[in-house]
C-alpha positions as CSV (number, residue, x, y, z in Angstrom):
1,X,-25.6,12.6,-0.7
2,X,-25.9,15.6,1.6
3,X,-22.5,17.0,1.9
4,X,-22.0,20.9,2.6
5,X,-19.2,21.5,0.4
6,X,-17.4,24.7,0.7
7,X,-16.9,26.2,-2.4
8,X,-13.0,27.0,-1.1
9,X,-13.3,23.1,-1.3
10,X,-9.7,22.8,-3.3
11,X,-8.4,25.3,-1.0
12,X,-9.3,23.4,1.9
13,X,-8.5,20.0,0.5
14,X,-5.1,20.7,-0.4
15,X,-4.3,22.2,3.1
16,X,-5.0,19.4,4.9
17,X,-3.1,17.2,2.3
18,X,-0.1,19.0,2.6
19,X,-0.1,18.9,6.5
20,X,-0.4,15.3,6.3
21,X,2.2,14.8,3.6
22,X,4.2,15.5,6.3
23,X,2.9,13.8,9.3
24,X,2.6,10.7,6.8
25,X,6.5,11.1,5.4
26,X,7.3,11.4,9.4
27,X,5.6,8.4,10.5
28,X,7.0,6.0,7.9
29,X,10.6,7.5,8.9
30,X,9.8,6.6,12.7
31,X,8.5,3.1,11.5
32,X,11.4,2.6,9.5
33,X,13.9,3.8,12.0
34,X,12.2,1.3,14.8
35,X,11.7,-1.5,12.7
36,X,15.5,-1.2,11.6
37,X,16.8,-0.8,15.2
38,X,14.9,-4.0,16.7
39,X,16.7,-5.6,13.9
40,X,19.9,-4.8,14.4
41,X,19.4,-5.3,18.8
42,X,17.7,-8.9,18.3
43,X,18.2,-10.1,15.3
44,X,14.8,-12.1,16.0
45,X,11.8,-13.0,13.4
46,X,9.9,-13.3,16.7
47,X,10.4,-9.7,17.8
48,X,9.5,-8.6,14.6
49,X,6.7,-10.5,14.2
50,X,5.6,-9.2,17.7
51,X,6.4,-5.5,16.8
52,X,4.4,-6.2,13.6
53,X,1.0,-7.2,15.7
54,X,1.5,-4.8,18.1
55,X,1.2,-2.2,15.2
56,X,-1.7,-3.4,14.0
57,X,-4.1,-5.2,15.9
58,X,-5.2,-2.8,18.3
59,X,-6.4,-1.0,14.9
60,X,-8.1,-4.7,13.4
61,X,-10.0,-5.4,16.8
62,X,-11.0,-1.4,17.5
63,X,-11.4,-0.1,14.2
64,X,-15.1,-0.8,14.4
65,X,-15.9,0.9,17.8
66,X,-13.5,3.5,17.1
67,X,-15.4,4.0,14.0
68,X,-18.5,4.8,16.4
69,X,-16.8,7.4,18.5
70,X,-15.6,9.2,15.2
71,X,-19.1,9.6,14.0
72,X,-20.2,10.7,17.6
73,X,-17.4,13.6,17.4
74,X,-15.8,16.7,15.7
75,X,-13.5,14.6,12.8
76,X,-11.5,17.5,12.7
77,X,-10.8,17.3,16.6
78,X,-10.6,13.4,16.5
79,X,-7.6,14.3,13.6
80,X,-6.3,16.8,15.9
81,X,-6.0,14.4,18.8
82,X,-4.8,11.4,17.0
83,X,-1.5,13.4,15.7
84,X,-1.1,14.6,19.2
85,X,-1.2,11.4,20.7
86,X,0.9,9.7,17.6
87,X,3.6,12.4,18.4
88,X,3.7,12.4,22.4
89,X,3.9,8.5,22.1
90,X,7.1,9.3,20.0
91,X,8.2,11.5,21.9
92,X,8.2,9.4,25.2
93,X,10.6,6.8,23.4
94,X,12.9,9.4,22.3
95,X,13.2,10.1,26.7
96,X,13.6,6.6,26.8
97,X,16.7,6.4,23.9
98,X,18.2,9.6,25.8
99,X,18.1,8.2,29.1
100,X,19.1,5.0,27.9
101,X,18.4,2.1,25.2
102,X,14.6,1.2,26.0
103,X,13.4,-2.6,26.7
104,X,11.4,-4.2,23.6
105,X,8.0,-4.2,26.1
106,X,8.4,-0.5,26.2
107,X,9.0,-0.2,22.0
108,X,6.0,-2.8,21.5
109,X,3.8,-0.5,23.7
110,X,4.5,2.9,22.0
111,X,3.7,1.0,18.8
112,X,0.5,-0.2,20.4
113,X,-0.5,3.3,21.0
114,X,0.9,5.1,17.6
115,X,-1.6,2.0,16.2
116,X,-4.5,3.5,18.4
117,X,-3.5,6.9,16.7
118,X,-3.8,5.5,13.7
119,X,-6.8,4.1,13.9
120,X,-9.0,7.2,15.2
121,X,-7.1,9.0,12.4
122,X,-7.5,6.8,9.5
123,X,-11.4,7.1,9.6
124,X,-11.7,10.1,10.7
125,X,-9.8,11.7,7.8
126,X,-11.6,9.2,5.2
127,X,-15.2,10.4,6.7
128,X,-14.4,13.9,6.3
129,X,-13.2,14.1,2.8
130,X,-16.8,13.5,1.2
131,X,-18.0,16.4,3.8
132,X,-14.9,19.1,1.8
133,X,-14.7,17.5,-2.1
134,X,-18.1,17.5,-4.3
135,X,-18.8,13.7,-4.8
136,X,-18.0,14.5,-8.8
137,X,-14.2,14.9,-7.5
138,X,-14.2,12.3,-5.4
139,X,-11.9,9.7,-7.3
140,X,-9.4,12.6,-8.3
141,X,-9.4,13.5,-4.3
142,X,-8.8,9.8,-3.9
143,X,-5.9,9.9,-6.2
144,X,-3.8,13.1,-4.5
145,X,-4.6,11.0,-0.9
146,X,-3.2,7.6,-2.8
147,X,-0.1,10.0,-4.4
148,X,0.7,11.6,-1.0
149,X,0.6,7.8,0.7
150,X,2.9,6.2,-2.1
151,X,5.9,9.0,-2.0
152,X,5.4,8.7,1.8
153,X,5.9,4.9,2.3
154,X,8.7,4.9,-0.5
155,X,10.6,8.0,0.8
156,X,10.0,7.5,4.1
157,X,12.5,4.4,5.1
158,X,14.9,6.1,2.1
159,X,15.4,9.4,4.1
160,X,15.0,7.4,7.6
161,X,17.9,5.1,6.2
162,X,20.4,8.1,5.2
163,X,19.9,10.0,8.9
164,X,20.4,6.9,10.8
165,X,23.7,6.6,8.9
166,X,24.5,10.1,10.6
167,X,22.2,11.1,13.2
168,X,21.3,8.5,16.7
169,X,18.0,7.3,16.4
170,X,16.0,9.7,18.3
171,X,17.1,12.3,16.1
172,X,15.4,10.6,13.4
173,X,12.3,10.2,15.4
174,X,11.9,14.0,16.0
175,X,11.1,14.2,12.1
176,X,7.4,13.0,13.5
177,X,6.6,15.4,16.3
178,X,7.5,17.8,13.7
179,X,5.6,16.6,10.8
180,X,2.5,15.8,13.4
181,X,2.7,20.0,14.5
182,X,2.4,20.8,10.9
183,X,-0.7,19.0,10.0
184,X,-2.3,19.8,13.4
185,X,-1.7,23.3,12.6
186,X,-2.9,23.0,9.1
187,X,-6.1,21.2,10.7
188,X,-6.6,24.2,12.8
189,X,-6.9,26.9,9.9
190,X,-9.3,25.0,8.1
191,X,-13.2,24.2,9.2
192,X,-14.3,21.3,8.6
193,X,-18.5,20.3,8.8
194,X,-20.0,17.4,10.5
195,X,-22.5,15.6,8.9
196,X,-26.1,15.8,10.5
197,X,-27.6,12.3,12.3
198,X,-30.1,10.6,10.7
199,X,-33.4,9.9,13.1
200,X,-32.4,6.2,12.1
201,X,-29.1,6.6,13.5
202,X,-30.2,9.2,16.9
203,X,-32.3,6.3,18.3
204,X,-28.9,3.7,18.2
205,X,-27.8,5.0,21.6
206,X,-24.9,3.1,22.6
207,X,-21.8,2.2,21.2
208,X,-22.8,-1.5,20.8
209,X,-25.6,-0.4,18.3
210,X,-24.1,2.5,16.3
211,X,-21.3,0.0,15.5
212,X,-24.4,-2.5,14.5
213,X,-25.8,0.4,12.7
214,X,-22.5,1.0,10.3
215,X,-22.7,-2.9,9.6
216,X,-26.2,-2.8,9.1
217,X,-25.6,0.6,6.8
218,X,-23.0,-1.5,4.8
219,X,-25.4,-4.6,4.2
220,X,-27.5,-2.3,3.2
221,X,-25.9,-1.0,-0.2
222,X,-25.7,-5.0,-1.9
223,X,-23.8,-4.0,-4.4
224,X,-20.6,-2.4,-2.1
225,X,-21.4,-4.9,0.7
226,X,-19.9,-7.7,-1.9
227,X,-17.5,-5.3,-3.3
228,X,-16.0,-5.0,0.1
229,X,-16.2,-9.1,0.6
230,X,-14.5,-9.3,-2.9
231,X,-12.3,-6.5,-1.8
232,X,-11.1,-8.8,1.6
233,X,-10.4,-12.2,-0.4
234,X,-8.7,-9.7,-2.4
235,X,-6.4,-8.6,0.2
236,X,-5.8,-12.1,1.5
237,X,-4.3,-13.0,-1.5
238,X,-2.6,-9.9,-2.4
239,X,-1.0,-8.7,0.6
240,X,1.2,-12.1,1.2
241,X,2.4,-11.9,-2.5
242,X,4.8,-8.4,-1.5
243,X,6.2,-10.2,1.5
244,X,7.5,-13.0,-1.0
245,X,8.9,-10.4,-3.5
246,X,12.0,-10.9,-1.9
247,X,12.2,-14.9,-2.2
248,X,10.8,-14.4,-5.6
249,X,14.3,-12.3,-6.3
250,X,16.5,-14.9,-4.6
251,X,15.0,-18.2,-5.0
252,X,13.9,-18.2,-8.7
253,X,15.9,-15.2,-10.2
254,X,18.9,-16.2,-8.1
255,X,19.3,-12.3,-7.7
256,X,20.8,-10.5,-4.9
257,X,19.8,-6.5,-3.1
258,X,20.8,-5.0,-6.3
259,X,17.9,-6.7,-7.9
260,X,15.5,-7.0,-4.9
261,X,15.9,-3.0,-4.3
262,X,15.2,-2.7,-8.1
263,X,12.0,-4.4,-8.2
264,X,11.1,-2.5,-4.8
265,X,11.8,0.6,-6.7
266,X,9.6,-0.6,-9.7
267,X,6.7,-1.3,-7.6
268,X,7.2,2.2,-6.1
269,X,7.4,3.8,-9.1
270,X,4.5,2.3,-10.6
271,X,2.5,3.5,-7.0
272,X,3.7,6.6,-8.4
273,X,2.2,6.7,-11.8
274,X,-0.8,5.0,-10.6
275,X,-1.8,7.5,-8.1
276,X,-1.0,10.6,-11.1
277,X,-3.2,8.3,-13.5
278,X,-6.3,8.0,-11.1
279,X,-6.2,11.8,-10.6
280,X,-6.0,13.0,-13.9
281,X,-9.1,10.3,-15.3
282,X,-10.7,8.9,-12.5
283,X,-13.4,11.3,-12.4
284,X,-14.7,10.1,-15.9
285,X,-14.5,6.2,-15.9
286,X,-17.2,4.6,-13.4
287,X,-15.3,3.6,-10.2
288,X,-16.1,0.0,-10.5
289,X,-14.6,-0.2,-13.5
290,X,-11.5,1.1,-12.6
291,X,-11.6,-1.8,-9.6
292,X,-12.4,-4.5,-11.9
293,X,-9.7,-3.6,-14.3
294,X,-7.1,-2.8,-11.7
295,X,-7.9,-6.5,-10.2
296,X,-7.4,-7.9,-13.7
297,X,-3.9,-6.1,-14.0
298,X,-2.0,-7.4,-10.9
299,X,-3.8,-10.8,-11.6
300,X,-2.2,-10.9,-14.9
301,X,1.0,-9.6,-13.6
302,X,1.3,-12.1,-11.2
303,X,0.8,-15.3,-13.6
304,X,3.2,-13.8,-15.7
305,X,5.5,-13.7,-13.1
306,X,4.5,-17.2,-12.3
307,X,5.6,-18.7,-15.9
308,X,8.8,-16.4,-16.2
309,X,12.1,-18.7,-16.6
310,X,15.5,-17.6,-14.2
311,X,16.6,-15.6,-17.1
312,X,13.3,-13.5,-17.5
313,X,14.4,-10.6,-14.4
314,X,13.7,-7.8,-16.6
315,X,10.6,-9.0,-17.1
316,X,9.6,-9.3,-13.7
317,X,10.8,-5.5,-12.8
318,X,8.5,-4.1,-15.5
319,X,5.4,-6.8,-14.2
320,X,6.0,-5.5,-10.3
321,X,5.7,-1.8,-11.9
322,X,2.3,-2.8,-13.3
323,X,1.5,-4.1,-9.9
324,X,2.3,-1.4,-8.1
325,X,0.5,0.6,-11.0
326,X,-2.7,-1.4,-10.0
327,X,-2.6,-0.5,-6.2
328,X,-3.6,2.8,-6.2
329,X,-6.0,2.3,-9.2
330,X,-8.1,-0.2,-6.8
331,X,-7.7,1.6,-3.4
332,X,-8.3,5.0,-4.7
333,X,-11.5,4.1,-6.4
334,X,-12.7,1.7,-3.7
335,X,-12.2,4.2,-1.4
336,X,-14.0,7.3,-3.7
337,X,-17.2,4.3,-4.1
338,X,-17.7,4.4,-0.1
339,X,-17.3,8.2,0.3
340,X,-20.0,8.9,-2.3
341,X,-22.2,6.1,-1.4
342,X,-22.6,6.0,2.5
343,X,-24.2,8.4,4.3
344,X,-21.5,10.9,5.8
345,X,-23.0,10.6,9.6
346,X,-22.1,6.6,9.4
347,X,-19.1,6.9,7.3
348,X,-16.7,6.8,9.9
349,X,-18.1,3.7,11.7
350,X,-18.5,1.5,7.8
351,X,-14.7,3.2,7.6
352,X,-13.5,1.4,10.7
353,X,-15.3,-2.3,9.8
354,X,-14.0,-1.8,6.3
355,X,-10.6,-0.7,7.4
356,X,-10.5,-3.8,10.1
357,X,-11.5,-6.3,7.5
358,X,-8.7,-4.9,5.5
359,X,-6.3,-5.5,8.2
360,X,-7.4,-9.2,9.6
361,X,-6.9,-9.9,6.1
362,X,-3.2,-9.7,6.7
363,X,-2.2,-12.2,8.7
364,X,-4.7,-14.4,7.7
365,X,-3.2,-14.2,4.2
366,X,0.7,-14.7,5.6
367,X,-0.6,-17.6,7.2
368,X,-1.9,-19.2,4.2
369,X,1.1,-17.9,1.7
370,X,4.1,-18.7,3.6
371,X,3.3,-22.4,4.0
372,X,1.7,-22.8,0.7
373,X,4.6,-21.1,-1.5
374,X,7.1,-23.7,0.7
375,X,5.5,-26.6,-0.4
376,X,4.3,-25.7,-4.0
377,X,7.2,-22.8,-5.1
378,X,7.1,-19.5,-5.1
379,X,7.0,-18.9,-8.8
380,X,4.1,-21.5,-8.6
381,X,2.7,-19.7,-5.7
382,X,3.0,-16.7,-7.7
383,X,1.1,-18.1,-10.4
384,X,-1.9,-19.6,-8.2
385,X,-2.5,-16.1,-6.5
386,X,-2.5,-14.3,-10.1
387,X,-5.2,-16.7,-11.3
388,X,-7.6,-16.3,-8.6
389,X,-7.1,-12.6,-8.4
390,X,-8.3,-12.4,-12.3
391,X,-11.2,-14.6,-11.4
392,X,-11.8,-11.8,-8.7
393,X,-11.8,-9.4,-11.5
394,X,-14.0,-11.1,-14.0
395,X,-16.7,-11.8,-10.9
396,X,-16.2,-8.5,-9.9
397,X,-16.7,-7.2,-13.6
398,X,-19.8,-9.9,-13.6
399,X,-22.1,-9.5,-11.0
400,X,-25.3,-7.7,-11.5
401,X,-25.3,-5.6,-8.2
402,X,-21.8,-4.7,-8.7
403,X,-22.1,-3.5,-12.2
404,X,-25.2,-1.0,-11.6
405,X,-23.4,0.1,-7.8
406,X,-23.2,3.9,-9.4
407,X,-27.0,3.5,-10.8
C-alpha cells in the first residue's frame, strides 16, 4: 500500500488519540445524560426506541455516500467539521434546556444530526489512520483506538450518572463542546496526508459511482469481501445477545442491579484487557487469526452461559468478561485487515458500506432475538447464538480465501 507515513508517525498518532479520548468520553456522557432524561420524562419504550433510530439510521442509510464525500475531501477537515457540528448540535439543546424543557421532536432531531456527525467522522478517522501508522503497526494502532472506545463507553454514563446527581442536565452536556474543542484543536496541530486518486477511481465522476466504486473495490479483495459478510451475520447475532444481558441476570439467575451492574462491569473490564492485549501482540499474530479465535471465544462463552444452572452466577460474570475480552480482539483486527488492505483513496467510501452493514445489522438482529429468546428462553437463546457464532469461527478459520487474506 502507498501510505506517506511521517516518521513523527507515534507522535502524530497519539495526538489525535488523546484529543478524541476526550471528545469520545464527552459524547457518551451527552448520550447517557439524554438517554436517562427521556427516561425519566416518558417513561416510554416507544420513545426510546425512537431516540435509538434516530441515532443511528441516518448513519446506516448515509454511511455509504458519506463515505464518497470523505474520500473526495481533506479527512482532517471532514474530522474538523464533524466535531464542530456534533458540538453546536449540543449546544443548541443546552439553549433549549435553559430556556425551558425541550419537546421530544426537538431531542430526536439533535440526535439525528449528532448521528450525521458521527457518520462523516467515523470514516474519516478510520481512512486516515493507514495514511499516519506504517501498515506493520496497524493492529497495535487498532488496539489504542479499541482501548480509548472501551474506557469511553464504560466511563462515560459512570461520570454522566454522578453529575446529574449534582449538576442540571445542560451542565452535563457542556462536557462535549469541551471535549469536541480539544480534539479539534489537536486536529489542527497535526497534518495529516491524503491519499492520491487512482486513474480507476478519477473517471467515477459522481457520487452514485464512487459509492459503486468502494463496493466494487470491496468485492474485489474475495477474501475480506466474505470476512465482512461473516463479520455482518456476526453482528446479527451478537449485538441482540448484550441487550438480553439484563433478562439473562433476572430471569435465569433471579438476580437483581447488584448483579446485572456486576456482569456490566465484567464485560467492561474484559473490553479493557482486550484492547491492552491486542496492542501489546497484535502486530505478531496474522489478523485473521486473531478474528477467527476471538469469534470462537464469545461463541464458547455464550453456550456456556446457555448450559449454566440458577446457581452458576459466578460463572456467568467471568464468561461476560471473556466476551467482552473477545470484542476488541475481533474489531481491532477487522478493522487493522481493511486499513492495510484497501487502497487509502477508497478507504473511506468501503469504511462507510462496511460501517452501515454493521449498523442495519442491529435492528435486524433485535428483531430476530427478542421474539426468539421469548418463545425458546433466554438461557436457550443464549445457547443457540453461542453455537452458531463458533460455527462462524470454524468457517471463518476454514475457508481458503480467508486463510491466505494477508498472502
Amino acid at each position: 500500500m502507498n501510505n506517506k507515513v511521517n516518521n513523527n508517525w507515534k507522535r502524530i498518532f497519539y495526538t489525535i488519540s488523546a484529543g478524541q479520548a476526550f471528545s469520545l468520553l464527552g459524547s457518551s456522557m451527552v448520550q447517557f445524560a439524554i438517554i436517562w432524561w427521556l427516561t425519566v420524562k416518558t417513561n416510554s419504550a416507544v420513545v426510546l426506541s425512537a431516540a435509538s433510530i434516530a441515532g443511528f439510521l441516518p448513519h446506516a442509510i448515509l454511511g455509504p455516500f458519506i463515505g464518497a464525500l470523505v474520500d473526495r475531501h481533506s479527512r482532517k477537515a471532514v474530522m474538523i467539521a464533524a466535531d464542530l457540528t456534533i458540538a453546536a448540535a449540543t449546544s443548541v439543546l443546552i439553549m433549549f434546556f435553559f430556556i425551558g424543557e425541550p419537546s421530544v421532536w426537538v431531542i430526536y432531531l439533535i440526535l439525528t444530526v449528532r448521528s450525521l456527525g458521527s457518520a462523516f467522522h467515523m470514516p474519516a478517522m478510520q481512512a486516515s489512520i493507514p495514511m499516519i501508522v506504517p501498515e506493520e503497526r496497524l493492529t497495535s494502532a487498532s488496539g489504542v483506538t479499541q482501548l480509548i472506545q472501551s474506557a469511553s463507553y464504560a466511563l462515560g454514563p459512570a461520570l454522566a450518572a454522578l453529575m446529574l446527581g449534582v449538576f442540571s442536565i445542560e451542565y452535563v452536556m457542556m462536557i462535549d463542546i469541551l471535549g469536541a474543542v480539544i480534539a479539534t484543536i489537536t486536529l489542527l496541530v497535526v497534518s495529516i496526508p491524503n491519499p492520491k486518486k487512482s486513474i480507476e477511481d478519477s473517471e467515477n465522476i459522481g457520487m452514485l459511482k464512487e459509492v459503486l466504486h468502494g463496493v466494487k473495490t470491496l468485492r474485489g479483495y474475495k477474501g475480506l469481501f466474505i470476512l465482512t459478510v461473516i463479520s455482518s451475520i456476526y453482528m446479527i447475532i451478537y449485538i441482540p445477545v448484550g441487550s438480553l444481558f439484563p433478562l439473562m441476570v433476572r430471569g435465569h439467575f433471579q438476580g437483581g442491579a447488584f448483579e446485572a451492574s456486576a456482569v456490566e462491569v465484567a464485560f467492561a473490564l474484559g473490553m479493557f484487557l482486550g484492547s491492552i492485549v491486542l496492542g501489546a501482540i497484535g502486530d505478531k499474530l496474522k489478523k485473521d487469526f486473531i478474528i477467527s479465535i476471538s469469534i470462537l471465544l464469545m461463541g464458547v462463552a455464550l453456550v456456556i452461559s446457555g448450559c449454566l444452572p440458577s446457581s452458576g452466577f459466578i460463572t456467568f460474570v467471568i464468561l461476560s468478561a471473556i466476551m467482552g475480552l473477545s470484542a476488541p480482539l475481533f474489531s481491532g483486527a477487522y478493522m487493522a485487515l481493511l486499513q492495510s488492505k484497501v487502497d487509502p483513496s477508497v478507504l473511506g467510501r468501503v469504511m462507510g458500506v462496511v460501517n452501515s452493514m454493521m449498523l442495519f445489522a442491529t435492528p435486524l438482529g433485535l428483531l430476530i432475538a427478542g421474539p426468539g429468546a421469548e418463545k425458546l428462553g433466554i438461557a436457550r437463546w443464549f445457547l443457540i447464538s453461542g453455537i452458531m457464532i463458533a460455527i462462524l469461527a470454524v468457517i471463518c478459520k476454514l475457508n481458503p480465501s480467508i486463510k491466505t487474506i494477508e498472502d
